[in-house]
SEDRENKOL-178596 format. One line per field, with one value per atom (N, C-alpha, C): residue number from 0; atom name; y, x, z. Coordinates in nm, 4 decimals, decimal comma. Layout:
BEGIN
kolza <- c(NUM  ...);
dolo <- c(CA  ...);
v <- c(Y  ...);
u <- c(X  ...);
w <- c(Z  ...);
***
This chain:
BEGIN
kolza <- c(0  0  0  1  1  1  2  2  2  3  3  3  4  4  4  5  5  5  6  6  6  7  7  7  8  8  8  9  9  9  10  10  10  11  11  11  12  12  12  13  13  13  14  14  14  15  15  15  16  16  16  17  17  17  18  18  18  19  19  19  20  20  20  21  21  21  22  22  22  23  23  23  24  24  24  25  25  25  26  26  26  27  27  27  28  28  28  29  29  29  30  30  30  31  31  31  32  32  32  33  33  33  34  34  34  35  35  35  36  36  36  37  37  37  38  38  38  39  39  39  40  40  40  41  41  41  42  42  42  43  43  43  44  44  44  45  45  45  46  46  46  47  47  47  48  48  48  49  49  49  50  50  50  51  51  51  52  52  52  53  53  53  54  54  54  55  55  55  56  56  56  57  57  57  58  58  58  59  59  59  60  60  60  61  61  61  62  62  62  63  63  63  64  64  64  65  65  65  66  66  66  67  67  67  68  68  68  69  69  69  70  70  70  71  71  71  72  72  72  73  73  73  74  74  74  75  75  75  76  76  76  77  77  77  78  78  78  79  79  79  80  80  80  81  81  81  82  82  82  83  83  83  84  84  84  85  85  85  86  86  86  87  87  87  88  88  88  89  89  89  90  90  90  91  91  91  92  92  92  93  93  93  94  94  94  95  95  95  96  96  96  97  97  97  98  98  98  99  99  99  100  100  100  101  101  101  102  102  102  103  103  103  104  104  104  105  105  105  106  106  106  107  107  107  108  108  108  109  109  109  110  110  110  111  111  111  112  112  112  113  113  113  114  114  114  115  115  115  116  116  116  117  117  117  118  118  118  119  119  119  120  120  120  121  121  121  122  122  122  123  123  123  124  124  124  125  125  125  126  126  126  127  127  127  128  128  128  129  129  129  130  130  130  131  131  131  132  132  132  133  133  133  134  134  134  135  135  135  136  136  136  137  137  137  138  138  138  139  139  139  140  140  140  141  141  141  142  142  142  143  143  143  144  144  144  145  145  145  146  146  146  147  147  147  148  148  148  149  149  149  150  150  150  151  151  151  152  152  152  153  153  153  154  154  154  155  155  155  156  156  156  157  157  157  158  158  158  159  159  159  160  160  160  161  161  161  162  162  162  163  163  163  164  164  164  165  165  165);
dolo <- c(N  CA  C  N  CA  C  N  CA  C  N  CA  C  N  CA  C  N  CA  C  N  CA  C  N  CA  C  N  CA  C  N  CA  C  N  CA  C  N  CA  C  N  CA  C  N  CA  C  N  CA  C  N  CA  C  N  CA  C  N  CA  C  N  CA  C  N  CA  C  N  CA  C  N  CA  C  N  CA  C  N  CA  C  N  CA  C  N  CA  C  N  CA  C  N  CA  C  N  CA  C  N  CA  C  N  CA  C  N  CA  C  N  CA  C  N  CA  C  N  CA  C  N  CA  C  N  CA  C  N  CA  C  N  CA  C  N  CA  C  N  CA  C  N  CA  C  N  CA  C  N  CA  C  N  CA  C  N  CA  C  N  CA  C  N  CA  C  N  CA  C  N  CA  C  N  CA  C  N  CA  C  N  CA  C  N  CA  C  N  CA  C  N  CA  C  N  CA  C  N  CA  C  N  CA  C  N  CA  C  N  CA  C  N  CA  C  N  CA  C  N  CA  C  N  CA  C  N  CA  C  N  CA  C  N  CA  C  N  CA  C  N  CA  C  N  CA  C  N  CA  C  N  CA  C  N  CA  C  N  CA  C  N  CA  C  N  CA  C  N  CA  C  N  CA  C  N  CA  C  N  CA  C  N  CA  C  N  CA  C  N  CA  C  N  CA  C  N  CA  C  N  CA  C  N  CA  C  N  CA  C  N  CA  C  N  CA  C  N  CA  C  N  CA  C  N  CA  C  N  CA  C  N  CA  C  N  CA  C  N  CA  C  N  CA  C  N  CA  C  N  CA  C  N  CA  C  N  CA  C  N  CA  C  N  CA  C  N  CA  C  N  CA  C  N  CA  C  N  CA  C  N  CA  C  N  CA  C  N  CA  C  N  CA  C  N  CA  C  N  CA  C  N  CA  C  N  CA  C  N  CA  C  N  CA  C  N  CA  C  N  CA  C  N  CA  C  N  CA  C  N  CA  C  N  CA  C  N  CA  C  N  CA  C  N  CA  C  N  CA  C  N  CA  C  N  CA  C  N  CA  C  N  CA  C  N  CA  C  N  CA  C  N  CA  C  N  CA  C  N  CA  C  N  CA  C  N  CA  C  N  CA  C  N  CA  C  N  CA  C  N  CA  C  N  CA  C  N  CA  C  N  CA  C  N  CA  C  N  CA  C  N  CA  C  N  CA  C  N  CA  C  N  CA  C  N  CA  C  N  CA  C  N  CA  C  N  CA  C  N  CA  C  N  CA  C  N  CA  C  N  CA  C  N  CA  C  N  CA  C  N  CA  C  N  CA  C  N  CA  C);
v <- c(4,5850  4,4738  4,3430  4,2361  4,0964  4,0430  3,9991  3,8513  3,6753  3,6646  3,5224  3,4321  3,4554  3,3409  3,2283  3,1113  3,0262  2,9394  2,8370  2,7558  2,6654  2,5482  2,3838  2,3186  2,2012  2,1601  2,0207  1,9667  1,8011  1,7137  1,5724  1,5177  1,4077  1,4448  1,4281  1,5202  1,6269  1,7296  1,7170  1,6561  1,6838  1,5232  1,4475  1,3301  1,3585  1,4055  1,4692  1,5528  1,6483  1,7122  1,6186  1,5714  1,4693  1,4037  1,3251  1,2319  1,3578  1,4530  1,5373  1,5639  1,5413  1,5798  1,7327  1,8036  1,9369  1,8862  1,9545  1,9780  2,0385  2,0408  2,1543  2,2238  2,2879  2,3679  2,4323  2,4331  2,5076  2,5739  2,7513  2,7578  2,7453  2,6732  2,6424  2,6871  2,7297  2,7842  2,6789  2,7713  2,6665  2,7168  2,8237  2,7957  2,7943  2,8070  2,7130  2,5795  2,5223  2,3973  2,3556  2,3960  2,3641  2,3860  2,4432  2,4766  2,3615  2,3003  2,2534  2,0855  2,0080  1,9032  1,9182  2,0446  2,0212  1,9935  2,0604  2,0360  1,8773  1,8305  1,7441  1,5585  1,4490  1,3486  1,2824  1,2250  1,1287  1,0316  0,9890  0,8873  0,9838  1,0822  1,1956  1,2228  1,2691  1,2890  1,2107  1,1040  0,9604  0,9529  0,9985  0,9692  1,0964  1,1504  1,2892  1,2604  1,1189  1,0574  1,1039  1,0500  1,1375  1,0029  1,0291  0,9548  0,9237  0,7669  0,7576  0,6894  0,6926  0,6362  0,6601  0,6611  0,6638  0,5861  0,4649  0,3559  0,3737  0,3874  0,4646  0,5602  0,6264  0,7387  0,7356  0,6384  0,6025  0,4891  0,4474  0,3695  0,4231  0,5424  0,6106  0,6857  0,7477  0,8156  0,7312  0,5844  0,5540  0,4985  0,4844  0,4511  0,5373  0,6901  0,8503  0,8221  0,8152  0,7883  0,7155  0,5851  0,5209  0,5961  0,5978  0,6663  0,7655  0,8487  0,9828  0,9598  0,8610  0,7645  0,7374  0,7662  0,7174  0,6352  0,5196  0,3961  0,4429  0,3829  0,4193  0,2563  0,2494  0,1366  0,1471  -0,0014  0,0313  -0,1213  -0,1637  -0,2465  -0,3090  -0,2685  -0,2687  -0,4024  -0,5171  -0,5799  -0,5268  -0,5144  -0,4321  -0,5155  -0,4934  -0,5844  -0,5086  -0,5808  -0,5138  -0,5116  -0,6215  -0,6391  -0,5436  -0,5599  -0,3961  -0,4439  -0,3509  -0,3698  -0,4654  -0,4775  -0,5709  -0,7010  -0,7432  -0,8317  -0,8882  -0,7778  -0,8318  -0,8253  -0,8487  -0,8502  -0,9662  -1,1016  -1,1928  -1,3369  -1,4420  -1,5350  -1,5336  -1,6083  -1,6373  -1,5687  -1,4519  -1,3325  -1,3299  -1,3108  -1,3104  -1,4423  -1,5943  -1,7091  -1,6731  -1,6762  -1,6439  -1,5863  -1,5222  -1,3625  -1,4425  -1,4655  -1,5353  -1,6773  -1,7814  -1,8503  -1,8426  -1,7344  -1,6157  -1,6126  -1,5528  -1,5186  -1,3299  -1,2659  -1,1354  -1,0647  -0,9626  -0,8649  -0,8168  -0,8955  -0,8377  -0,7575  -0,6634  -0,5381  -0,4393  -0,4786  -0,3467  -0,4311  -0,3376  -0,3419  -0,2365  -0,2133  -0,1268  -0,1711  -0,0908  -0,1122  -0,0185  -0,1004  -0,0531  -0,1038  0,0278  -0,0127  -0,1460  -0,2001  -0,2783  -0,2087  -0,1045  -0,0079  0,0222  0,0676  0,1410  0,0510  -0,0959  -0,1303  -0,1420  -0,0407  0,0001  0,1172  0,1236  0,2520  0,2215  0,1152  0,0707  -0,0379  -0,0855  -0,1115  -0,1993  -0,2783  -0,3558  -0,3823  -0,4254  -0,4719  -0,6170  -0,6722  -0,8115  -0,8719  -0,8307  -0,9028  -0,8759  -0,8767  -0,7930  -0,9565  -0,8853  -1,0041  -0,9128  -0,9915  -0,9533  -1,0642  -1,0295  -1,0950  -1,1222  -1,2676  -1,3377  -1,4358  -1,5148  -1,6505  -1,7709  -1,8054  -1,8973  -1,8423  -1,9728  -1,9279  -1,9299  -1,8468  -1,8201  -1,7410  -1,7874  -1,6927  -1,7302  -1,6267  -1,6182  -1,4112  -1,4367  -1,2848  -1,1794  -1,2143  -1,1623  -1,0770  -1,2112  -1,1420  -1,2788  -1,2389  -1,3807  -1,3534  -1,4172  -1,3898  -1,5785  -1,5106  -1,5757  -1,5562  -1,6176  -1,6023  -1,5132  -1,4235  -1,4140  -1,4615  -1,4197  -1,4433  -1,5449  -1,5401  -1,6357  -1,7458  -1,7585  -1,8710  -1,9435  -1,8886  -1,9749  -2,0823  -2,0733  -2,1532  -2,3003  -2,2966  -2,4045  -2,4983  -2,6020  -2,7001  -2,7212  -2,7202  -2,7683  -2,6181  -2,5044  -2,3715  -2,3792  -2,4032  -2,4047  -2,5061  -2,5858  -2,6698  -2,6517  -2,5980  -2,5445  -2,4056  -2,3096  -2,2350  -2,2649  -2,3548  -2,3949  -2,4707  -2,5460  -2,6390  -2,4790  -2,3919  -2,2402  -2,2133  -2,1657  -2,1152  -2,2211  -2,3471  -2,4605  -2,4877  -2,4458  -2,4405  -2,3544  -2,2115  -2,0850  -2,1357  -2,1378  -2,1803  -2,2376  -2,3588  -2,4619  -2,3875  -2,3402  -2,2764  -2,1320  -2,0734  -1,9664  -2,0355  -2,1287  -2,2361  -2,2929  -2,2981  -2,3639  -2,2478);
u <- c(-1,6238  -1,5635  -1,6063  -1,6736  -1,6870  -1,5851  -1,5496  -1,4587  -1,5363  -1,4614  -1,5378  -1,4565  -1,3454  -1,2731  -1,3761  -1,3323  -1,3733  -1,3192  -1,3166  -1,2102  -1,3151  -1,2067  -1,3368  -1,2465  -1,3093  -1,2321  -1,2649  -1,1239  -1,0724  -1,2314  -1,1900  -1,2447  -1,2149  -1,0988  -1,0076  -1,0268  -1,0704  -1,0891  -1,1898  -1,2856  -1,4567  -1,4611  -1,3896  -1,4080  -1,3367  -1,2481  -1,1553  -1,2703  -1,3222  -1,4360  -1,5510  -1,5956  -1,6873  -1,6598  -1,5230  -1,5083  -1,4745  -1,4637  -1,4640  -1,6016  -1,7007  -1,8640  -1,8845  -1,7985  -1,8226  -1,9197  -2,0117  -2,0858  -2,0162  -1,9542  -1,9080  -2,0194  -2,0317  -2,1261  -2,0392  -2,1164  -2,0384  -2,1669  -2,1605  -2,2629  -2,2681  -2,4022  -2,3713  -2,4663  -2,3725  -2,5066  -2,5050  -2,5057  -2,5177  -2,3949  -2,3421  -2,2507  -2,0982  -2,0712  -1,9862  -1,9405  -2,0967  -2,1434  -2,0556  -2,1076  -2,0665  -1,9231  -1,8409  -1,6850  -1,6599  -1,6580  -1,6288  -1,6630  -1,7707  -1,8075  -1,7049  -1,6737  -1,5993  -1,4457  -1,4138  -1,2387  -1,2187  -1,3284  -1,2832  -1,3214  -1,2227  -1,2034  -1,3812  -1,4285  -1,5368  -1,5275  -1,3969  -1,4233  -1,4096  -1,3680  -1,3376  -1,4957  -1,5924  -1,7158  -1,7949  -1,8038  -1,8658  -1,8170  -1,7065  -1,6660  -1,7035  -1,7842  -1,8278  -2,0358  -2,0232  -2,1408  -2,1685  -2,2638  -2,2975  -2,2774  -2,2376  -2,1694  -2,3051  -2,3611  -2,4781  -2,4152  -2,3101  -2,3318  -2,1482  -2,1262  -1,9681  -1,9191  -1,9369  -1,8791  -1,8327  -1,9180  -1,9128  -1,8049  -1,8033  -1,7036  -1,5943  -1,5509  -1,4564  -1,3585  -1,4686  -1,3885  -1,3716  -1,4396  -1,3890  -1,2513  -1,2115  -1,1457  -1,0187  -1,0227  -0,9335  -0,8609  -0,9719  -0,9550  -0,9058  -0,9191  -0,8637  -0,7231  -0,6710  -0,5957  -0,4821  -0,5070  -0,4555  -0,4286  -0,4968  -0,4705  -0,3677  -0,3739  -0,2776  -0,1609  -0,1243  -0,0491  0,0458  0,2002  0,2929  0,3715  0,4068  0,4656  0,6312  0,7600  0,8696  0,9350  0,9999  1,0652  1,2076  1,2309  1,3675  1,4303  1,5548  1,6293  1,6667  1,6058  1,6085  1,4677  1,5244  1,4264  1,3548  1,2041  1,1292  1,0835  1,1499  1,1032  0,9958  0,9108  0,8102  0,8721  0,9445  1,0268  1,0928  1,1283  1,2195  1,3894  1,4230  1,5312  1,6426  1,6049  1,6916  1,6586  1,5319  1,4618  1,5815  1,5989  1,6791  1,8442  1,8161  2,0190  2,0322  1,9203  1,9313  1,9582  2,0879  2,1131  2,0145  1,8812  1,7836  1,7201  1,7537  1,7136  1,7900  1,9015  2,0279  2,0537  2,0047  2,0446  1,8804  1,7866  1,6745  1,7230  1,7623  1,7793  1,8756  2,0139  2,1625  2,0475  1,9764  1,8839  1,8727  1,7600  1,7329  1,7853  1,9140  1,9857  2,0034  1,9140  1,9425  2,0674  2,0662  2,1424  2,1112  2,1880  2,0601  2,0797  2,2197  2,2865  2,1398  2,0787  1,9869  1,8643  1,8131  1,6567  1,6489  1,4931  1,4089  1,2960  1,3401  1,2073  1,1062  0,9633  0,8880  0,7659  0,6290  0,5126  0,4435  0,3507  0,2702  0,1897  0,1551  0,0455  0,1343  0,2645  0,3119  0,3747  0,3388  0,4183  0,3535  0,2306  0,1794  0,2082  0,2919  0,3966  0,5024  0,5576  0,6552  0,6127  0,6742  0,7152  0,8601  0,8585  0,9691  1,0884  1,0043  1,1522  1,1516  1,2682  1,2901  1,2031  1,2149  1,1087  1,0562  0,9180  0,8950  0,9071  0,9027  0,9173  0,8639  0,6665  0,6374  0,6447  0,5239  0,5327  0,3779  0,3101  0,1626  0,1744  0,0513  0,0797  0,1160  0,1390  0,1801  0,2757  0,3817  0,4766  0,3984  0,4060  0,3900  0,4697  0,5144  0,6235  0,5211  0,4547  0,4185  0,4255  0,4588  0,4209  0,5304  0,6879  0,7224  0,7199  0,6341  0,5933  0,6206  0,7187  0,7715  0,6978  0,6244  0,5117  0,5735  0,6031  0,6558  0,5798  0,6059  0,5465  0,7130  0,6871  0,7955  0,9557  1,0552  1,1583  1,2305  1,1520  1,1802  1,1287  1,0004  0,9388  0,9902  1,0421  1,1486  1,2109  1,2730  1,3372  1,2940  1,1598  1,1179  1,0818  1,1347  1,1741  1,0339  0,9484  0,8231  0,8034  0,8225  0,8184  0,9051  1,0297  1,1509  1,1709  1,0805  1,0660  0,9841  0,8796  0,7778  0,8531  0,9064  0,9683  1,1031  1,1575  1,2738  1,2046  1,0722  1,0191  0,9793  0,8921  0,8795  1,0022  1,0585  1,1739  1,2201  1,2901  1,2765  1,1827  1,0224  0,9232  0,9542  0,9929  0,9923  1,1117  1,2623  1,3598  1,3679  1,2703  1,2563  1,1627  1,0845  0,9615  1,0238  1,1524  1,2243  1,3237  1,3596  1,4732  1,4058  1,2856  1,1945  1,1521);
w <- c(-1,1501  -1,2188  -1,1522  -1,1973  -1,1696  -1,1630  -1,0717  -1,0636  -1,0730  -1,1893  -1,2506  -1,2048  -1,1394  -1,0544  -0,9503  -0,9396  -0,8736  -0,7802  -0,7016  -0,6963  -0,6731  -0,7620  -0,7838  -0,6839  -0,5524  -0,5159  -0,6100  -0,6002  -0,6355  -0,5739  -0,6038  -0,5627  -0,4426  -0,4343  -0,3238  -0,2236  -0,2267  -0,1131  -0,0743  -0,1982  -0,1451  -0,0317  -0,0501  0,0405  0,2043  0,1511  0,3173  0,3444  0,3254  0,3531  0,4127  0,3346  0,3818  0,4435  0,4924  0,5920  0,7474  0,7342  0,8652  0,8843  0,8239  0,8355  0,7595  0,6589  0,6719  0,4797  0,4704  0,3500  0,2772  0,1215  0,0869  -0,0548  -0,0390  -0,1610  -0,2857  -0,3769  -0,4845  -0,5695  -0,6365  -0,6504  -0,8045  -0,8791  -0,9823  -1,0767  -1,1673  -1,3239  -1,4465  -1,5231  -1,6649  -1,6760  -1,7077  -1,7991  -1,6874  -1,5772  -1,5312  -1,4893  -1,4629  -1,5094  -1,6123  -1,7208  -1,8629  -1,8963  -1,8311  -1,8626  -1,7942  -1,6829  -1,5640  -1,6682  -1,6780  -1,7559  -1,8845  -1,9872  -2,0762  -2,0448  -1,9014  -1,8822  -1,8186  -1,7717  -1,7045  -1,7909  -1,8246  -1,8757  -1,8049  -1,8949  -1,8956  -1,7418  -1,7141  -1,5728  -1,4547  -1,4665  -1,3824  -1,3287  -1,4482  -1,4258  -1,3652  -1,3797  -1,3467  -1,1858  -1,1520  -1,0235  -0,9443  -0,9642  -0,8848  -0,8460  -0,8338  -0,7854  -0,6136  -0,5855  -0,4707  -0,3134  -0,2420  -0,1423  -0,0629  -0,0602  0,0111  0,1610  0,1819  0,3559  0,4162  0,5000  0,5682  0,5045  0,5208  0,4386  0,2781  0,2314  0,0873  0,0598  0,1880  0,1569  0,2048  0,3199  0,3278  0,2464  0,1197  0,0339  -0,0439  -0,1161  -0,1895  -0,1567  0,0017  0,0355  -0,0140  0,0370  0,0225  -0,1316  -0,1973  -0,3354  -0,4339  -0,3738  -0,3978  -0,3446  -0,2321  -0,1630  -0,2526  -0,3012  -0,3827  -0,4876  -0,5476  -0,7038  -0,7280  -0,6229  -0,6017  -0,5304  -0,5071  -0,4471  -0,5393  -0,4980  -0,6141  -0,5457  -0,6247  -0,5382  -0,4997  -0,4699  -0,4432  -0,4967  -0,6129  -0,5936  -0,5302  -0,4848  -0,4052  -0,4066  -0,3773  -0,4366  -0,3117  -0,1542  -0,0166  0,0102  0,0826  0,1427  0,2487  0,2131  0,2996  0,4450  0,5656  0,6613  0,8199  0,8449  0,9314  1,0436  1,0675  1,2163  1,2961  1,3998  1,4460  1,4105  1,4033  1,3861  1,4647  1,6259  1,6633  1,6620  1,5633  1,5303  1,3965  1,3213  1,1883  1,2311  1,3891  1,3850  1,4327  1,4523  1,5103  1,3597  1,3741  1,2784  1,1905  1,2487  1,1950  1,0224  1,0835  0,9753  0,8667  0,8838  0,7766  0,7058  0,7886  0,7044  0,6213  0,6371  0,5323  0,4074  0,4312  0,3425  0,2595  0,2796  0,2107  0,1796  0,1989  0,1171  0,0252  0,0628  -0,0715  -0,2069  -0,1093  -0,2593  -0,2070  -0,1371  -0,1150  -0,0807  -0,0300  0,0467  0,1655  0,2916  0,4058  0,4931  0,3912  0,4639  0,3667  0,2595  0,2186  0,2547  0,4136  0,4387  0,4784  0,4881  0,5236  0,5567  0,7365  0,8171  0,7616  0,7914  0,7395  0,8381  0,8479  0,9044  0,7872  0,8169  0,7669  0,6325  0,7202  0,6309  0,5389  0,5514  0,4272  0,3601  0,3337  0,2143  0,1043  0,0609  -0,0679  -0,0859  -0,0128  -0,1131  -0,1848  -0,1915  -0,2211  -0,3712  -0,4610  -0,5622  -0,6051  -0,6838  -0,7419  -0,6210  -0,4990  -0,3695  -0,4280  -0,3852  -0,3993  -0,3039  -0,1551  -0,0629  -0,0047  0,0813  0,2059  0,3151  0,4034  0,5122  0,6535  0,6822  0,7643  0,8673  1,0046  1,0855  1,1053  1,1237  1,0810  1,1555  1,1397  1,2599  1,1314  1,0442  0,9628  0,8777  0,8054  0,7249  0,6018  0,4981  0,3991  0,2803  0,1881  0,0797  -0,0111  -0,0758  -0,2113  -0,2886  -0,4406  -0,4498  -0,3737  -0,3393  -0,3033  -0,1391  -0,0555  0,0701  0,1081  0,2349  0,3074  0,4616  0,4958  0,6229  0,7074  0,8458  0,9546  1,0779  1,1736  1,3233  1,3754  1,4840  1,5181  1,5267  1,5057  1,4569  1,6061  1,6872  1,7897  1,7995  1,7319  1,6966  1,6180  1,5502  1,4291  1,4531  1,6221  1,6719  1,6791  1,6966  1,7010  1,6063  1,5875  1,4966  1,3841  1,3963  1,3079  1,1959  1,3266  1,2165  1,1434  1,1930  1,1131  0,9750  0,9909  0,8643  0,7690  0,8245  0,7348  0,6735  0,7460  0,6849  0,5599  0,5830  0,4865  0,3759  0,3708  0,2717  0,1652  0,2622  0,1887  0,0942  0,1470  0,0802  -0,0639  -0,0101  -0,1446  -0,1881  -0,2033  -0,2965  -0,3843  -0,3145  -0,3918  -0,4525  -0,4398  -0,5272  -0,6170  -0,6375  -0,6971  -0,8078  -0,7498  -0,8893  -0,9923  -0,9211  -1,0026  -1,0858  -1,0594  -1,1438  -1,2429  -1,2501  -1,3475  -1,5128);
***
């Protein structure tokens, strides 16, 4: 008895593969070929191009990465800071500014806030103040203290207020 079983890997596997250095082979005829081209959607096919350099394949990896990637929305201000970072005044008069809730946060790495979806804010930590797009970017929450950040940070905030009232 033949066994006509196979296993196709993803194209997600063939890049994890390739980004560990391992080759993976598959052996191919016409007519599994041909089953394989008929099950699979037109951009699906197109994306089974051949990886010319690391680089290449590490953007693909990650562009795989993405795709298969399901976001998490959450109703929690997402903040990079540590936590005894968000128990200091500073943090909480931002937030009540706002307009938020700054009993719902969530710490969060940097990297992972493209997992996330529909938060009211993220609020990292950068060398300039910046609020646009739902990302409130500060110098350390001690820096704040100092009067010039602190103004530039509050003109932020009444830009953004001013342009949602509109």
């Amino acid at each position: 008895m033949e066994n006509t079983s196979h296993l196709v890997l993803s194209d997600y596997q063939r890049a994890i593969l390739n980004e560990m250095g391992v080759s993976s082979w598959q052996l191919a005829n016409e007519q599994q070929a041909q089953v394989e081209v008929e099950k699979q959607p037109l951009k699906a096919i197109a994306a089974l191009s051949k990886v010319k350099s690391k680089e290449d394949a590490l953007a693909k990896l990650q562009q795989l990465k993405v795709q298969t990637q399901t976001s998490e929305a959450t109703e929690s201000v997402l903040v990079t800071f540590s936590k005894s970072d968000a128990k200091l005044p500073m943090f909480t008069d931002v937030l009540i500014a706002l307009g938020l809730d700054a009993k719902q946060q969530k710490h969060i790495s940097t990297d992972d806030l493209s997992h996330y979806s529909n938060y009211p804010l993220c609020w990292s930590q950068g060398e300039k103040v910046n609020l646009s797009d739902k990302q409130l970017i500060t110098p350390t929450l001690s820096a704040l203290n100092d009067p010039d950040i602190k103004k530039q940070l509050w003109q932020q905030l009444l830009g953004a207020l001013s342009l949602e009232k509109n």
